[in-house]
LOKEZA-438718 format. One record per residue (C-alpha): residue in one letter; residue number from 0; x, z, y. Coordinates in pm, 1 decimal, padded with zeros to 6 digits. Each point is the difference from the previous one (the first is absolute). Example, Ala and Ser with C-alpha at 12.3 -4.5 7.8 and 13.67 -1.06 7.14 Angstrom:
LOKEZA-438718
REC   residu   num         xx         zz         yy
REC        A     0    01230.0    00780.0   -00450.0
REC        S     1    00137.0   -00066.0    00344.0
end
This chain:
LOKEZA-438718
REC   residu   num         xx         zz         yy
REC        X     0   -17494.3   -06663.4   -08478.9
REC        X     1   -00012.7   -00088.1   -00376.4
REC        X     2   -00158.5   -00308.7    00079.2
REC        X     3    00273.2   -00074.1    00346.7
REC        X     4    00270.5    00015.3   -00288.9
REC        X     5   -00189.4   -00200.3   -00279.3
REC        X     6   -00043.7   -00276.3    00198.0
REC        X     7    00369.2    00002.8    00175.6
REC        X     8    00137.8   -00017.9   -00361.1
REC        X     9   -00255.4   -00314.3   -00080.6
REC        X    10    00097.8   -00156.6    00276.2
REC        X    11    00394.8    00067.4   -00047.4
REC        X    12    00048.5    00129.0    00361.9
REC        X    13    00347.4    00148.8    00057.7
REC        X    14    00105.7    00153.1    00301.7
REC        X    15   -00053.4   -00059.2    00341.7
REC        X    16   -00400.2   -00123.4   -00130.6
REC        X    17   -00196.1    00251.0   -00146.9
REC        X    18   -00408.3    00047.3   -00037.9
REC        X    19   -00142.4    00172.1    00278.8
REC        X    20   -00354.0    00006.6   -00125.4
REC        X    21   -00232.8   -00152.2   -00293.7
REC        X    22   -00387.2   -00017.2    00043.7
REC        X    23   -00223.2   -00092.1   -00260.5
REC        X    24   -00307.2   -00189.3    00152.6
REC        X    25   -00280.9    00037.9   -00277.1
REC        X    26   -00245.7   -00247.0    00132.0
REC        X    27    00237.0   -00280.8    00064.1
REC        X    28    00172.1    00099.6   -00305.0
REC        X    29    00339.7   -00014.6    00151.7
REC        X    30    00321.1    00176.5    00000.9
REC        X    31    00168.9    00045.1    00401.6
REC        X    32    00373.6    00066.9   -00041.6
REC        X    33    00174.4    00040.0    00359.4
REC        X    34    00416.4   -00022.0    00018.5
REC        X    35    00184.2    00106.1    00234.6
REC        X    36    00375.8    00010.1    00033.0
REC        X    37    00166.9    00342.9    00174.9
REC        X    38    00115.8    00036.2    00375.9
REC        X    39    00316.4   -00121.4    00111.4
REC        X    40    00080.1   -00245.7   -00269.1
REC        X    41    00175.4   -00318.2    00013.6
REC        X    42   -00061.8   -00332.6   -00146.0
REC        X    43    00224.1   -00324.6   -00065.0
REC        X    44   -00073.8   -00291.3    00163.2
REC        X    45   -00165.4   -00238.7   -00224.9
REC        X    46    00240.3   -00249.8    00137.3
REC        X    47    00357.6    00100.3    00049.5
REC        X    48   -00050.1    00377.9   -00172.6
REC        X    49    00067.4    00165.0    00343.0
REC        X    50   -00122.1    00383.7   -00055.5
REC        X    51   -00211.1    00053.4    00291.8
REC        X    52   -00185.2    00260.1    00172.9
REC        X    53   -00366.4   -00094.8   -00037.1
REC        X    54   -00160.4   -00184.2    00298.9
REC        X    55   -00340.5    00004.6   -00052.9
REC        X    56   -00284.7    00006.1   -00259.0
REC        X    57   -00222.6   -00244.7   -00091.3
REC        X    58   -00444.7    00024.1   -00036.6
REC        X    59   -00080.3    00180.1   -00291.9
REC        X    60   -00014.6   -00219.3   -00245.8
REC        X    61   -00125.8   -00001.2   -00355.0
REC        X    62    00127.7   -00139.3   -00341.2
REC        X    63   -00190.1   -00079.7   -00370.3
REC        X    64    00174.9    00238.3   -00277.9
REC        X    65   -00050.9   -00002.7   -00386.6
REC        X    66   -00365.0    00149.2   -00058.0
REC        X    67    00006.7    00400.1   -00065.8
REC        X    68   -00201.6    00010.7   -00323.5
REC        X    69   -00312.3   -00207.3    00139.6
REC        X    70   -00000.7    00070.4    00380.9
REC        X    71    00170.5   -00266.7    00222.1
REC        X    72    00312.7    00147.4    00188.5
REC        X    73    00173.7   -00107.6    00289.3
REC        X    74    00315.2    00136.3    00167.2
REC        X    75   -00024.2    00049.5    00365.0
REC        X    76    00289.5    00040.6    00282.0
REC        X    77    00120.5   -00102.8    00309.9
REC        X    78    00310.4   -00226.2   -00018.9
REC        X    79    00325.8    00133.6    00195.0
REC        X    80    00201.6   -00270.7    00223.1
REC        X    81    00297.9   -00007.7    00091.0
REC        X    82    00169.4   -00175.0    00301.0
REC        X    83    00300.0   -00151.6   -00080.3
REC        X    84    00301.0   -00155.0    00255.1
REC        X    85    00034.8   -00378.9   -00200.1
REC        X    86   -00350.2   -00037.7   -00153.3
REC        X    87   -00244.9    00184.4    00254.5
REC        X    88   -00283.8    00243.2   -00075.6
REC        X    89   -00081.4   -00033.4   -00414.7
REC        X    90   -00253.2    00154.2   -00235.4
REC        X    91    00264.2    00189.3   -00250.7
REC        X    92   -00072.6   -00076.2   -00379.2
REC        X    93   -00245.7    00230.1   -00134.1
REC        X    94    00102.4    00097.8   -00416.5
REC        X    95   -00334.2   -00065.9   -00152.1
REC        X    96   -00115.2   -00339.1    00148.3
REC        X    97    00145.9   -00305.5    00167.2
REC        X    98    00009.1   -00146.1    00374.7
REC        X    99   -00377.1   -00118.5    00052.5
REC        X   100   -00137.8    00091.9   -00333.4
REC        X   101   -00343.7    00224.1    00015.7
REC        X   102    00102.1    00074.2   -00390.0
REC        X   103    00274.6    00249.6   -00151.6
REC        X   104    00237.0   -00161.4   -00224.9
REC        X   105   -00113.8    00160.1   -00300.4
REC        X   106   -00355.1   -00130.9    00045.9
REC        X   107    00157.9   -00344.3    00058.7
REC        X   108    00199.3    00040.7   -00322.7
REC        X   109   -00334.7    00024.0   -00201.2
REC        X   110   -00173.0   -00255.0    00205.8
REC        X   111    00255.5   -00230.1   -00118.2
REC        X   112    00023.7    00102.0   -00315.7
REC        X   113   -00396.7   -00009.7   -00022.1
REC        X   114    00021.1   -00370.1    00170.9
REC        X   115    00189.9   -00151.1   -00229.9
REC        X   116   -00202.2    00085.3   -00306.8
REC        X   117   -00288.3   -00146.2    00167.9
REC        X   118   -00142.4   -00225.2    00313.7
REC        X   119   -00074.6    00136.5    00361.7
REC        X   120   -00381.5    00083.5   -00007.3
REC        X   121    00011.0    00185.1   -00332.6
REC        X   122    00336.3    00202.6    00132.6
REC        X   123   -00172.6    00114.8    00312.8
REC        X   124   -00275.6    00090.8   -00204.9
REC        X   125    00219.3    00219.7   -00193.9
REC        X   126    00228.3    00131.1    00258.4
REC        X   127   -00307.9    00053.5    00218.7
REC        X   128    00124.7   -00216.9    00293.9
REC        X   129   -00147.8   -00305.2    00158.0
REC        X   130    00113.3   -00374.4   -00105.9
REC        X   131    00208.7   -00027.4    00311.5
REC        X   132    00149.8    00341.3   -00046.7
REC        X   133    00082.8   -00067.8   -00358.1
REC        X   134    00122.9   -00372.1    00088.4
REC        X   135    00249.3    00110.3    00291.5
REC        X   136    00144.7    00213.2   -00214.1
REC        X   137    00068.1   -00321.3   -00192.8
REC        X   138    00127.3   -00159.5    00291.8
REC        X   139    00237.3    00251.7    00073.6
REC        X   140    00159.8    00081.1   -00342.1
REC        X   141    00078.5   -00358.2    00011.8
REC        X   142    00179.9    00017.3    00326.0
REC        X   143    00182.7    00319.6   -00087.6
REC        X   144    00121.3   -00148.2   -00334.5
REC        X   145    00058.8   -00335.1    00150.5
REC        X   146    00240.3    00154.5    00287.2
REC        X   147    00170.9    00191.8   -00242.7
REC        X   148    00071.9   -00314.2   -00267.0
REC        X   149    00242.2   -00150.8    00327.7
REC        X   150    00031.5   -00348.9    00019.8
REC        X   151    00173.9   -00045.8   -00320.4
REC        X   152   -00044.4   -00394.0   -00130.1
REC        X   153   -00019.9   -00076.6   -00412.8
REC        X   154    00265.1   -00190.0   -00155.1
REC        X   155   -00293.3   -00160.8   -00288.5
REC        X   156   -00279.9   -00073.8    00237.0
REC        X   157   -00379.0   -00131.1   -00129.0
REC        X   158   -00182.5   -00228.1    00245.9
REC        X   159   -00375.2   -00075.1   -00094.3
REC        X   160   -00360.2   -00011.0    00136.7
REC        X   161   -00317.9    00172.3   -00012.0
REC        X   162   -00378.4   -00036.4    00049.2
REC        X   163   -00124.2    00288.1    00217.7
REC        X   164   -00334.1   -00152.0    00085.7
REC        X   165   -00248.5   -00278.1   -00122.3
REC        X   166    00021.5   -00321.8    00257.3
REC        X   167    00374.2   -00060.4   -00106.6
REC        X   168    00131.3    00291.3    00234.6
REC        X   169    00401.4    00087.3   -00155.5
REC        X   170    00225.9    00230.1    00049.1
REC        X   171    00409.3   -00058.3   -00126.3
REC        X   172    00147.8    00319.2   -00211.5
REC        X   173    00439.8    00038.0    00022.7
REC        X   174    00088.3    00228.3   -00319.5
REC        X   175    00251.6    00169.1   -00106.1
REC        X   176    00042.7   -00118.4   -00362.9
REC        X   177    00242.3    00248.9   -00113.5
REC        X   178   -00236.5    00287.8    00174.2
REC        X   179   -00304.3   -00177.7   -00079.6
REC        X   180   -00144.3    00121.3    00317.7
REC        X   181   -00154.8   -00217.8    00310.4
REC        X   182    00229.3   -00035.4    00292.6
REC        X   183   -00177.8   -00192.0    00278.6
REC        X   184   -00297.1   -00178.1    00044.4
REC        X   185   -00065.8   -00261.6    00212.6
REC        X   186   -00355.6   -00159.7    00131.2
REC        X   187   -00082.9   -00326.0   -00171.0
REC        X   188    00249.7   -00217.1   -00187.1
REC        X   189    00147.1   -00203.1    00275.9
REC        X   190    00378.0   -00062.3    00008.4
REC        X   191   -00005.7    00269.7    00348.0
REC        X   192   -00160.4    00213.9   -00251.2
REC        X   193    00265.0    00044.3   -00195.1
REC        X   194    00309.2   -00042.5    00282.8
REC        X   195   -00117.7    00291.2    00170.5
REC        X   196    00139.9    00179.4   -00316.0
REC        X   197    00331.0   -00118.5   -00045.4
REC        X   198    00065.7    00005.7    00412.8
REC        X   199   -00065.1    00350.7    00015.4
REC        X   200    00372.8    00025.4   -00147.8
REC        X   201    00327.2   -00128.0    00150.2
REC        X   202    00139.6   -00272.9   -00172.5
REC        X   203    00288.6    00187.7   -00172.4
REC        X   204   -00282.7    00203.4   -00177.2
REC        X   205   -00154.3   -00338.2   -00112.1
REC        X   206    00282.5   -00118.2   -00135.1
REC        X   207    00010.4    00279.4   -00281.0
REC        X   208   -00335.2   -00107.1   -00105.1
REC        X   209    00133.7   -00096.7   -00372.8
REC        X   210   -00334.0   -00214.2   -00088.4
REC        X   211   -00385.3   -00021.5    00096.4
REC        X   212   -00271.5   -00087.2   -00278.7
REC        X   213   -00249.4   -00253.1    00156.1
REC        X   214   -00280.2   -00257.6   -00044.4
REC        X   215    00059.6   -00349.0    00115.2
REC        X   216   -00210.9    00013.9    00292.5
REC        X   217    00169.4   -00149.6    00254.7
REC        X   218   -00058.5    00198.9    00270.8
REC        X   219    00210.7    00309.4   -00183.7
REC        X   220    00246.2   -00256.1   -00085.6
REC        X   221    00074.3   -00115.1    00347.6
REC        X   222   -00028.0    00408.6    00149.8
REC        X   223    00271.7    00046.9   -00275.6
REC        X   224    00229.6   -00255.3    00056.1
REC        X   225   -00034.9    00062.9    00402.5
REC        X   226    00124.4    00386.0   -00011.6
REC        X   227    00144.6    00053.8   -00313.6
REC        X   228    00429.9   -00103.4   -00027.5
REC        X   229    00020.1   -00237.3   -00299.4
REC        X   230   -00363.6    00052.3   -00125.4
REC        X   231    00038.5   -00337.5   -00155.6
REC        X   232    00211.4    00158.5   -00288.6
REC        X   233   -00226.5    00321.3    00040.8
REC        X   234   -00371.6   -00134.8   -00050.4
REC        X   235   -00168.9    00014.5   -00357.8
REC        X   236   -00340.7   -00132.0   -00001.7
REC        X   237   -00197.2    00193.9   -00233.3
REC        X   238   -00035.3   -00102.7   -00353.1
REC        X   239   -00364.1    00128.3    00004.4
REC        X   240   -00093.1   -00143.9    00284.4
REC        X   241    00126.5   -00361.1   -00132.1
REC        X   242   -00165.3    00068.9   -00338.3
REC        X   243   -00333.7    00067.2    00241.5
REC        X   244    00028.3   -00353.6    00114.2
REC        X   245    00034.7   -00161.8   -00349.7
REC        X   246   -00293.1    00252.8   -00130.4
REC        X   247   -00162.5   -00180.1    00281.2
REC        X   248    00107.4   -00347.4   -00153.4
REC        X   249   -00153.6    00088.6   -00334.5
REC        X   250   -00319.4    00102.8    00142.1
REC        X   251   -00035.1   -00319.4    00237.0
REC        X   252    00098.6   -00221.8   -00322.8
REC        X   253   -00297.5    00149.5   -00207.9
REC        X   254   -00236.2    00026.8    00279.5
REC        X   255    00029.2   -00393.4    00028.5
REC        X   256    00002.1   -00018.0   -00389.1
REC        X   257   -00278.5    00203.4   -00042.3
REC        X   258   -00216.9   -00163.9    00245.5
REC        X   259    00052.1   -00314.0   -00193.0
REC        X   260   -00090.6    00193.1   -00356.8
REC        X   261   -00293.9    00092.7    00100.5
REC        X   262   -00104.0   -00366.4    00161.0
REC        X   263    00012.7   -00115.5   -00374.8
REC        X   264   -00165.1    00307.3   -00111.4
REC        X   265    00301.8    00166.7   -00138.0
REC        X   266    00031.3    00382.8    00052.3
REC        X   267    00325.6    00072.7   -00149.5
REC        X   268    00127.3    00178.5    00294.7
REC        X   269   -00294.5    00176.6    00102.2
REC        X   270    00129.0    00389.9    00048.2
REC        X   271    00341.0   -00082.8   -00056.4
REC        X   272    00166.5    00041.3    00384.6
REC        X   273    00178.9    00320.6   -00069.4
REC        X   274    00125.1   -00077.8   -00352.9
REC        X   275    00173.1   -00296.6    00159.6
REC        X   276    00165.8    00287.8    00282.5
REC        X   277    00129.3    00222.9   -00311.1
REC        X   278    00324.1    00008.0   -00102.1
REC        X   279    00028.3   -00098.0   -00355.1
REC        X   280    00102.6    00351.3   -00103.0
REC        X   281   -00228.5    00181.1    00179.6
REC        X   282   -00328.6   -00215.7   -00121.2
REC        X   283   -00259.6    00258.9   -00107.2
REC        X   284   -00008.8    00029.8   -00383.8
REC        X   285   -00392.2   -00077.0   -00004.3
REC        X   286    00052.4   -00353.6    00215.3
REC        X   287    00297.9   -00079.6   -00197.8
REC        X   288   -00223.0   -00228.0   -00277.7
REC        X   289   -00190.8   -00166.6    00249.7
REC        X   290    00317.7   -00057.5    00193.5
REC        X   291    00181.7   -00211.5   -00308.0
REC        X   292   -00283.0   -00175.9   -00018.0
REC        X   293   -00042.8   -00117.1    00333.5
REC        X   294    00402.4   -00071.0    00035.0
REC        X   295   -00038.1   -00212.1   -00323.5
REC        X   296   -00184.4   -00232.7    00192.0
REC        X   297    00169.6   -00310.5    00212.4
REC        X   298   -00066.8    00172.5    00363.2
REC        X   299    00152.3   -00040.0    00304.9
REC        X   300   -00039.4    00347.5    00030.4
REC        X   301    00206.3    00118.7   -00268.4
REC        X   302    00247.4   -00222.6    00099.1
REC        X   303    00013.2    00174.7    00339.4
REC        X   304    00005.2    00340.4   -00133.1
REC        X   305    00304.9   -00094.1   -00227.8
REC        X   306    00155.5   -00083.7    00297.6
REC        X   307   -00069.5    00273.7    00149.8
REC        X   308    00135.9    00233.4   -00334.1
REC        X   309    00343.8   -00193.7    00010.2
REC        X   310    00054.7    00035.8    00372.9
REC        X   311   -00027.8    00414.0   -00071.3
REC        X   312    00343.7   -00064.2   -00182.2
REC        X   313    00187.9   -00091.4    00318.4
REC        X   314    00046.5    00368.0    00103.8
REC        X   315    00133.1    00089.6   -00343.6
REC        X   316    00337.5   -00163.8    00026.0
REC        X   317    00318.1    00185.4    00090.7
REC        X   318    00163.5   -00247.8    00185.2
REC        X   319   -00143.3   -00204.5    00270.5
REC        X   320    00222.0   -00288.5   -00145.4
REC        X   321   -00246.9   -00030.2   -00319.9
REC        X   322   -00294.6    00103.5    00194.3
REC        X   323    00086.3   -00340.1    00212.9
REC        X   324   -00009.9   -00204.9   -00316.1
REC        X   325   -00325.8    00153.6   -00137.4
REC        X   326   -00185.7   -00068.8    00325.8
REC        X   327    00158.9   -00357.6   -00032.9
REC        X   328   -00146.0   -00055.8   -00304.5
REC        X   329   -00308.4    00164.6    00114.6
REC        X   330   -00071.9   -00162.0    00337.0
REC        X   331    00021.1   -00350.9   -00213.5
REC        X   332   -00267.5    00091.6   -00234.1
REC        X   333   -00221.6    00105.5    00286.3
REC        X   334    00039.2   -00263.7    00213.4
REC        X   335   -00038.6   -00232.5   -00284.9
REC        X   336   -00333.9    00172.1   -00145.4
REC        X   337   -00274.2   -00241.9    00228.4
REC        X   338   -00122.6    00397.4    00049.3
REC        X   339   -00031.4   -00027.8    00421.5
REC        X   340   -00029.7    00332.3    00091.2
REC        X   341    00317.1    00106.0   -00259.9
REC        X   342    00186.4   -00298.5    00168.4
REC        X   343   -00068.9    00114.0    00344.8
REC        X   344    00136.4    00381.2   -00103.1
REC        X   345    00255.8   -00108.5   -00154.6
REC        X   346    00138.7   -00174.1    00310.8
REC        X   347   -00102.9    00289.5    00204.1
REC        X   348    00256.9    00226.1   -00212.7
REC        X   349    00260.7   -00301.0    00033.1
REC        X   350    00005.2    00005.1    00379.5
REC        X   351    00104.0    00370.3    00018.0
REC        X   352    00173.0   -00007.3   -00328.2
REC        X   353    00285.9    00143.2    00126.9
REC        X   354   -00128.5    00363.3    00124.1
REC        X   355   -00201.2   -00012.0   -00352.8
REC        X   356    00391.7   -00011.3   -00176.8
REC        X   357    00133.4    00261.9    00275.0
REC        X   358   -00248.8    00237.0   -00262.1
REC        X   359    00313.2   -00011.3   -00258.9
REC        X   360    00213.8    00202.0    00297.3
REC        X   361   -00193.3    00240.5    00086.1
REC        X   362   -00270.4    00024.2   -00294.0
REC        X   363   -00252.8    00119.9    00238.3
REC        X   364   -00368.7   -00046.5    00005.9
REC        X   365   -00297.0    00105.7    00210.1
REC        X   366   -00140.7    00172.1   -00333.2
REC        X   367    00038.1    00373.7    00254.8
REC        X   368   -00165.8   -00192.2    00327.5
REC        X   369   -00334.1   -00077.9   -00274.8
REC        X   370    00030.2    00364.5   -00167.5
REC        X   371   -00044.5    00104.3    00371.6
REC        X   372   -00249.9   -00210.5    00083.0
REC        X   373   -00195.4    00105.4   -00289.8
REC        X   374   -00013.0    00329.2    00144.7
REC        X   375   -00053.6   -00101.3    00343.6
REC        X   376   -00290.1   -00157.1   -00154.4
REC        X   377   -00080.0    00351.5   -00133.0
REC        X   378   -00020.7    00160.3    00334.0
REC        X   379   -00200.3   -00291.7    00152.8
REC        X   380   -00265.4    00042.7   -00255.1
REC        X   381   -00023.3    00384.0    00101.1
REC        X   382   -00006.5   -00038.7    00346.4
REC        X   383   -00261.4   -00290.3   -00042.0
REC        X   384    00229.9   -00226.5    00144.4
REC        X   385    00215.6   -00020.0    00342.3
REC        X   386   -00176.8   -00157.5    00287.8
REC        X   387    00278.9    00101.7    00285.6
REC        X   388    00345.2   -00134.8   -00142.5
REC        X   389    00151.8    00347.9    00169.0
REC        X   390   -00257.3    00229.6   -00222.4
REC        X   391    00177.6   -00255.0   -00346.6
REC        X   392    00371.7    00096.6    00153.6
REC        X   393   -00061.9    00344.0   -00018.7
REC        X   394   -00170.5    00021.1   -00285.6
REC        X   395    00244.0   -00266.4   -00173.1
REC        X   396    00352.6    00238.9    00118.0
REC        X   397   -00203.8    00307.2   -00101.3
REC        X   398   -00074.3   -00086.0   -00379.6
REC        X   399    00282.1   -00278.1   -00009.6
REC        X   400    00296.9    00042.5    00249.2
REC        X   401    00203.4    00285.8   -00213.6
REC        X   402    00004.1    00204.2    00314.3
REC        X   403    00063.3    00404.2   -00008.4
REC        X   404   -00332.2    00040.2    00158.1
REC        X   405   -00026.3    00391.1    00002.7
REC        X   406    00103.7    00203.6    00364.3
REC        X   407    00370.5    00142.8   -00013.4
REC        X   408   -00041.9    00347.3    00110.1
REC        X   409    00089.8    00129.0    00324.9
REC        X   410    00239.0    00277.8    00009.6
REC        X   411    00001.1    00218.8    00341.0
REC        X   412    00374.9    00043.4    00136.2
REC        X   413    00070.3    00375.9    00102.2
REC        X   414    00214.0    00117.8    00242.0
REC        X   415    00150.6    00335.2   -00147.3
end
């Protein structure tokens, strides 16, 4: 009896469930608890809340509980049904596990908790489940906190890529840049990819969307402009992503200068890719000699990087007014430097100049979509990489999506 009331205290039961029994197989080194609930009692309807005489009872069936000191336990009982007038014969909702689960909610609050610190196999390992136990219990946290976010749509929205696979295999990431969490994701990068997002919403939930952060790939450009009211005045292409492409620039304009160095047996730029990449202030103290020296030199290459340092300004203007005269001034040195690959960027920028100013609106950038990816990246490592896109949505919404992934408990409605 001590042992009936222990474990009906553990477990939280309240009246009309109580422990019938506990056994204590040695061998197997489990714990048995059986529930039961007493004669005569009603239950609500899981749909409408209907008290109802009960119908029928379920198989026995058996649930994983928080381990009693080292022995495995599991909960045992037979589910009551109840046959109700709108919604037909229904399995009533049990207090310590959900619909379909073969784990109590407290176990599934420390598998989660356990999950998140580290990746599937290691979890299961700890929790002493199998990989596909310990992963559906992934799977359906993610549901459960997915269905209870709604269908609520950002007003600052983040719109960028990422690798989940070698062999060029993307995926495209929505966040919410206020929230910093990931929203959607969609397979590959294509322009449907994206769509599918934004069409998921009626139109006068589109039209609150105050501004989405993007790269100018045009596929996201023309998904945007397709579904979202105005998105014209409401795209900013990312200042990162733009400095990527003149990075880019730099590196193609000392590759080619380089290559013609070392024909004539000069090796002035051997080992210097990544100074060239540095911003000026953040050039490692120990390269910063070696650096002067090499930008003391006449070199394309240094040419291309001051470019590249004078373009950083753009974002640091207040109004977009001055920010359009700096880029004037800017966009004739490059396209006057005889440095191709700075020429060809800098007409890249000019054709979507406008959605580059739109950035001194809304000063947004996709600085939260990178932070994310960076610990998407994280999670990929752990897991050893993603080879079914479903297995990276999960796990992406799990460590990423901001979701409330732990079960709500279930309270039992009692006629008095």
């Amino acid at each position: 009896m001590e042992s009936v009331e222990l474990y009906r205290q553990l477990l939280g039961l309240t009246a009309p469930w109580t422990v019938e029994r506990v056994e204590l197989d040695m061998t197997k080194g489990r714990v048995e608890v059986y529930v039961a609930h007493v004669p005569g009692q009603r239950f609500a309807c899981p749909e409408c809340g209907q008290e109802l005489a009960v119908y029928d009872h379920l198989p026995e069936r058996s649930w994983r509980h928080l381990d009693s000191m080292q022995f495995l336990t599991y909960l045992h009982a037979r589910p009551p049904r109840v046959s109700c007038p709108e919604h037909g014969v229904k399995q009533v909702r049990l207090p310590w596990a959900e619909t379909g689960s073969r784990f109590t909610n407290f176990f599934q609050a420390l598998a989660i908790t356990v999950l998140r610190a580290t990746n599937v196999k290691h979890g299961g390992q700890i929790l002493r489940i199998s990989w596909d136990e310990a992963w559906h219990i992934m799977e359906r946290a993610v549901r459960r906190g997915r269905a209870a976010k709604g269908a609520a749509l950002p007003g600052l929205l983040g719109v960028d890529e990422k690798a989940i696979a070698k062999g060029h295999r993307y995926m495209t990431l929505v966040c919410d840049l206020q929230e910093a969490t990931v929203e959607y994701i969609g397979e590959e990068r294509r322009e449907a990819s994206l769509a599918a997002y934004f069409e998921a919403f009626p139109r006068e939930h589109r039209e609150q969307i105050e501004a989405i952060c993007l790269d100018m790939w045009p596929a996201y450009i023309n998904a945007c402009q397709a579904s979202v009211p105005q998105a014209e005045h409401k795209m900013v292409f990312d200042r990162f992503h733009i400095m990527r492409h003149v990075l880019e620039a730099v590196d193609k304009v000392r590759k080619r200068e380089h290559k013609t160095l070392m024909s004539q047996g000069d090796s002035t730029l051997v080992k210097s890719k990544y100074l060239w990449l540095y911003s000026e202030e953040n050039l490692p103290q120990r390269s910063r000699e070696h650096f002067e020296a090499i930008k003391a030199r006449e070199l394309k290459t240094a040419r291309a990087w001051a470019l590249k340092e004078a373009l950083r300004q753009l974002w640091s203007y207040h109004s977009m007014g001055w920010a359009r005269r700096f880029w004037q001034r800017w966009y004739f040195w490059a396209t006057h430097s005889r440095l191709a690959p700075m020429m060809d960027v800098a007409k890249l920028i000019a054709r979507h100049l406008p959605n580059v100013l739109t950035y001194f609106k809304h000063r947004i950038t996709n600085a939260v979509a990178e932070g994310l990816n960076s610990k998407i990246a994280s999670a990929q490592k752990r897991a050893c990489g993603f080879r079914n896109p479903d297995h990276f949505k999960i796990a992406v919404y799990f460590h990423c999506g901001g979701l409330n992934l732990y079960p709500a408990p279930v309270t039992h409605t009692k006629v008095g």
